[in-house]
N, C-alpha and C positions, 0 to 999 in steps of 0.2 A: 504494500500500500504506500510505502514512504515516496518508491519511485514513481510513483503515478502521481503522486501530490508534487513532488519536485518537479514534474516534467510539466504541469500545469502552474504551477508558483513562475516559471519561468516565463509564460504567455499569459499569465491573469493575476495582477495585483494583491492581495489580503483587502479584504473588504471592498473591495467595487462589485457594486451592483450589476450585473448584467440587464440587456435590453428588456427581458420580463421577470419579474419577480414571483411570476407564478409559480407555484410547486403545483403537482400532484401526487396521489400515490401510485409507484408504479415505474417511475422517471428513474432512467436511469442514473448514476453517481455523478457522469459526465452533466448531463440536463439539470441536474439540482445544484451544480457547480455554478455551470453557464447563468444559473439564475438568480442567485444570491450571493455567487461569487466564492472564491475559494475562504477554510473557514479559519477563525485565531485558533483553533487547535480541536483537537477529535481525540475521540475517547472509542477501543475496539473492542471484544469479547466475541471471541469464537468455542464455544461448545460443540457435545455432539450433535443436534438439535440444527446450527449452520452460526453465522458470523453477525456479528449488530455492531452500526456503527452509529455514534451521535455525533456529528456535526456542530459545536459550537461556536456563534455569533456573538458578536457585542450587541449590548442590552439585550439578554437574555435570549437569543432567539436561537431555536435548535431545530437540526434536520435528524431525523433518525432513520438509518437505512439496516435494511437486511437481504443478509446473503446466504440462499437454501443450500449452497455446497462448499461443504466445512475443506472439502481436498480442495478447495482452488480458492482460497480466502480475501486472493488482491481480484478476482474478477464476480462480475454478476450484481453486485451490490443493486438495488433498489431501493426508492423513497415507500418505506410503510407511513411516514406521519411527519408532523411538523410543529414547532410551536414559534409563532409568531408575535 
């Protein structure tokens, strides 16, 4: 995961908003990137169960993604929910 964040830190700022700020559930980790922008830091947890990741914002604002295949933990990620 760190090299995917790196490889997007280097084309997208820390905290710039992209063109829509829309989430949904479902979007993939790139698409919740693109929209709220890369985050001040993320929190992971992978189980046997698959992978959860929280996405944290300043002024409290959190992406929370999951990943159903625990053997490939930097791919797949999806938006389950958001706090705004």
């Amino acid at each position: 995961m760190a090299r995917v964040i790196e490889e997007w830190a280097d084309s997208s700022p820390h905290y710039v908003v992209g063109e829509s700020r829309q989430l949904r559930v479902g979007m993939t980790l790139r698409e919740a990137v693109d929209a709220w922008g890369m985050p001040m830091t993320f929190n992971r947890t992978c189980r046997r169960h698959g992978c959860f990741m929280q996405y944290v914002y300043p002024g409290g604002r959190y992406i929370y993604l999951r990943n159903d295949n625990p053997n490939h933990p930097d791919l797949g990620y999806r938006v389950v929910g958001w706090q705004d």
